[in-house]
C-alpha positions in Angstrom: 21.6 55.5 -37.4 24.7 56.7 -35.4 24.4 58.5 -32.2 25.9 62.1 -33.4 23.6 62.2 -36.3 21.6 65.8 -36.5 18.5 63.7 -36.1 19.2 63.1 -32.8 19.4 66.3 -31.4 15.4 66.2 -31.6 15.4 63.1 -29.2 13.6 64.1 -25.8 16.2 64.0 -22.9 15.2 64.8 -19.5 15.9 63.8 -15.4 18.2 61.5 -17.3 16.4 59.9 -19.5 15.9 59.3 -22.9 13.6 58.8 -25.0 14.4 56.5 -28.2 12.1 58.4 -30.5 12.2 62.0 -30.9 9.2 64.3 -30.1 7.1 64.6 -33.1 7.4 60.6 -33.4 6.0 59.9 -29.9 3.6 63.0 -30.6 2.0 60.4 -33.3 2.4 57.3 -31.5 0.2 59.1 -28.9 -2.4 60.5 -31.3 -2.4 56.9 -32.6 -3.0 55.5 -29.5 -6.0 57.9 -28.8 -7.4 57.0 -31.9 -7.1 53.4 -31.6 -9.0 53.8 -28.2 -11.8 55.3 -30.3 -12.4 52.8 -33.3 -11.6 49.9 -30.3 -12.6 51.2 -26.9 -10.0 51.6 -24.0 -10.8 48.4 -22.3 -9.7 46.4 -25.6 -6.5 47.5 -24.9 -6.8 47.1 -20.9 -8.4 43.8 -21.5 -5.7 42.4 -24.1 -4.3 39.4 -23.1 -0.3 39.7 -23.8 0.3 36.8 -26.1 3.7 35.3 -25.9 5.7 33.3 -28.1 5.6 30.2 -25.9 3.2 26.8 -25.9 0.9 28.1 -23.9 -0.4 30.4 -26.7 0.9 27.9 -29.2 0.6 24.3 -28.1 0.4 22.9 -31.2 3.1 20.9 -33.0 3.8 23.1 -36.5 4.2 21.7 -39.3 6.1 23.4 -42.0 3.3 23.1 -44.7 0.0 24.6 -45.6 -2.0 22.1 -42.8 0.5 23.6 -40.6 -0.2 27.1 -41.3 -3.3 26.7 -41.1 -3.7 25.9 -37.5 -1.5 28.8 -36.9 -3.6 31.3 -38.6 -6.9 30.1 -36.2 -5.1 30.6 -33.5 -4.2 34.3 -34.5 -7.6 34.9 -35.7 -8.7 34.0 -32.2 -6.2 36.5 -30.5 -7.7 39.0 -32.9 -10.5 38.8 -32.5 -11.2 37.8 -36.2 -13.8 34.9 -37.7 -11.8 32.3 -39.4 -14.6 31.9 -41.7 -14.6 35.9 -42.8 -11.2 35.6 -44.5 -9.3 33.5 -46.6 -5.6 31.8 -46.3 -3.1 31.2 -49.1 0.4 30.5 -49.0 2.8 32.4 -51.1 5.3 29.8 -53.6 8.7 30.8 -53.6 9.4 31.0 -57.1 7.8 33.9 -58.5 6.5 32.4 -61.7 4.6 30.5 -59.3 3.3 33.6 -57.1 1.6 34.6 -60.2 -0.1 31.9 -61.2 -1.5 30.9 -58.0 -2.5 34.4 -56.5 -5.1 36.9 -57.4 -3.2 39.6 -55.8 0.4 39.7 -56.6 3.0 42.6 -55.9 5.9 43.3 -58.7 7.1 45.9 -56.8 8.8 43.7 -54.3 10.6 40.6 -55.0 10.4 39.0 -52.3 7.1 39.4 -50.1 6.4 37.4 -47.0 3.1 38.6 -46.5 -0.1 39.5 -48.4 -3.2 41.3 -47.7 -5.8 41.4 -50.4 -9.3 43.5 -49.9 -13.2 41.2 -50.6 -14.0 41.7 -53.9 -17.4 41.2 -55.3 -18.4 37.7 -53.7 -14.6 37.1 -52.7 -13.1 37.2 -48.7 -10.5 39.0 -48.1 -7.5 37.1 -48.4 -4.5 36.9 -46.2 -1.4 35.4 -47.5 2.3 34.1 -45.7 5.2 33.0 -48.1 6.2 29.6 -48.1 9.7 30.7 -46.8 8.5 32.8 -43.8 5.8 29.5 -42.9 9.2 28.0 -42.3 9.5 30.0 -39.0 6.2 30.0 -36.9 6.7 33.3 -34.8 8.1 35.2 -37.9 4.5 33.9 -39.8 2.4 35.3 -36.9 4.0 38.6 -36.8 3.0 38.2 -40.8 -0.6 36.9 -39.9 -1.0 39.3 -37.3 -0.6 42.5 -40.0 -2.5 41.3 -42.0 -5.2 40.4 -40.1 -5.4 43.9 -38.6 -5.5 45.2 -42.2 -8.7 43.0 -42.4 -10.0 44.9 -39.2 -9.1 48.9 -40.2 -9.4 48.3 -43.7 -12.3 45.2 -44.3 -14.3 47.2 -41.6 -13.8 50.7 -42.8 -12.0 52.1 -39.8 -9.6 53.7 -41.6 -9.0 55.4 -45.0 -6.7 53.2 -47.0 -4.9 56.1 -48.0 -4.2 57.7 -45.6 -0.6 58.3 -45.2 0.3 56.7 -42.2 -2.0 53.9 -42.4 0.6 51.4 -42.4 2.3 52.5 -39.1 -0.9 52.5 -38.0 -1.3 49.2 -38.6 1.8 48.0 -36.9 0.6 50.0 -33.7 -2.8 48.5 -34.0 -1.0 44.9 -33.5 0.5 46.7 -30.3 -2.8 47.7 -28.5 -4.3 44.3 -29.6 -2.0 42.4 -27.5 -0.2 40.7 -30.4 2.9 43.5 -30.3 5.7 41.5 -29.3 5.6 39.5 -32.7 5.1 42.4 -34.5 8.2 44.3 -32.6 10.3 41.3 -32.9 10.1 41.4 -36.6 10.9 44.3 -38.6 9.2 43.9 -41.6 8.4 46.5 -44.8 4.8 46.7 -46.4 4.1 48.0 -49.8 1.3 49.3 -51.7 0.5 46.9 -54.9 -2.4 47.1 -57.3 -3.3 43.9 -59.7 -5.9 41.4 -60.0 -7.8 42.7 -57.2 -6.6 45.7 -57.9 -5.2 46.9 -54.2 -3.9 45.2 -51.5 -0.4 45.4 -49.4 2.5 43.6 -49.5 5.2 43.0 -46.4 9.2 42.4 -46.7 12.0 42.8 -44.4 12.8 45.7 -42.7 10.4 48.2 -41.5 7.7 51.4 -41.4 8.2 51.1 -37.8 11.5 50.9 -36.6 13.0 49.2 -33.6 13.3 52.5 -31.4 9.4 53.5 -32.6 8.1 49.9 -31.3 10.1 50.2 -28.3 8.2 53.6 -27.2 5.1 52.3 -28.7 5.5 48.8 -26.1 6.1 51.7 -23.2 2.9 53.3 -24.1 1.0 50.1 -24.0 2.4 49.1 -20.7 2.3 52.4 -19.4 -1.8 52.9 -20.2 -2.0 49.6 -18.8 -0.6 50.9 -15.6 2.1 47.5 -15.9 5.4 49.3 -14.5 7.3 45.9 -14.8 5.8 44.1 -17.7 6.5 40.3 -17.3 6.3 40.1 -20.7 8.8 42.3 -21.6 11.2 39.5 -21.3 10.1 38.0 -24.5 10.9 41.2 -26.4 13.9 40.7 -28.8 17.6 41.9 -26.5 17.3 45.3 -29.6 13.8 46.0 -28.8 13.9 45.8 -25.0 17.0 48.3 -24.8 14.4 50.9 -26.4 11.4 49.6 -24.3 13.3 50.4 -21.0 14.9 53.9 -22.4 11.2 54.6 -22.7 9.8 53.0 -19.6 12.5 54.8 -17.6 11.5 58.2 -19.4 7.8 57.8 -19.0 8.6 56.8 -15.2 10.3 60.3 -14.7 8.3 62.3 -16.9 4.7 61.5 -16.4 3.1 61.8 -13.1 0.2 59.6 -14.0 2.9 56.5 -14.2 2.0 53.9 -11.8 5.0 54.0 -9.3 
């Protein structure tokens, strides 16, 4: 979106500063944020240990197959807090053909989806699912497995109403105040409604229900609640993202007085 678009006029400009999202955007981002605090507790979200795209979250060698994946998708359980054994793992074929033989829960709407969340049915887990293709790249599949997963939390645990209207957002923000936000800005992904076999679930492309500028506020939140005024780990965030964190970290810094200084 260019600069001198109407939309744009909206953004929140003060001391300086500007904010990268305009003011009914950070409005929701902070309702979201008190409502995550309620289904979660504040000290989830004080407690969260940052986890970084670097060996010391993920020592492991990868391999680019399902064995692979695999050991990538206990580890993200763990940082989520989820039970390996409470949910399933499947990887997504390429070819389509293929995606609809081997998956209960298969989305037509988009025709190429990298990710897969599919609800327990009857004696069935929940079923999380990465596409071959995205298991090709390790960080990419964790933003993937890190969705998902939260879908499993909000939505397995009915935390949320699955149709609610912002519920995927919401979803992507949840990743945020677990600690697992810096995959989940680094990719901009798309997720999309699909009924089939299991009748609903939600499928995830490329590009994104929240965008670059919306994570980048939503970062500056989580720092900011966390009282971090210099987050080390802000160094991981992609060059795109970290422009919007520190528009927002500058604006929170002049515009709230309960900023850490």
């Amino acid at each position: 979106m260019k600069k001198n678009h109407p939309k744009y006029k909206d953004l929140i400009v003060l001391f300086g500063a500007r904010l990268p999202v305009d003011e009914k955007t950070k409005a929701w981002i902070d309702r979201s944020f008190q409502r995550l605090e309620m289904l979660f507790g504040k000290d989830r979200m004080l407690c969260a240990e940052i986890i970084l795209p670097i060996d010391q979250y993920f020592p492991d060698k990868y391999e680019k197959n399902e064995v692979g994946l695999e050991v990538l998708f206990r580890r993200v359980c763990e940082y989520m807090g989820v039970a390996r054994t409470t949910v399933e793992l499947s990887m997504i074929p390429d070819h389509v053909s293929e995606i609809k033989e081997h998956l209960p829960a298969w989305s037509g709407q988009s025709s190429e989806p990298v990710g897969l969340y599919s609800p327990a049915e009857h004696e069935e887990l929940p079923l999380v699912s990465v596409r071959e293709s995205t298991a090709q790249e390790p960080m990419v599949a964790v933003a993937v497995m890190a969705h998902e997963l939260a879908h499993v939390i909000l939505l397995g645990e009915n935390l949320i109403d699955a149709e609610g209207k912002d519920m995927e957002p919401f979803t992507d923000l949840a990743t945020v105040y677990l600690g697992l936000g810096i995959f989940s800005a680094n990719a901009a992904f798309r997720y999309q409604r699909h009924e089939t076999y299991r009748k609903k679930g939600w499928s995830v492309s490329k590009s994104g229900y929240l965008s670059e500028e919306q994570f980048g506020y939503a970062l500056a939140k989580f720092a900011f609640e966390r009282g971090e005024r210099k987050p080390e780990w802000a160094k991981h965030l992609a060059s795109n993202i970290r422009i919007h964190f520190n528009d927002a970290v500058k604006w929170l810094a002049k515009n709230d007085s309960k900023y850490p200084g």
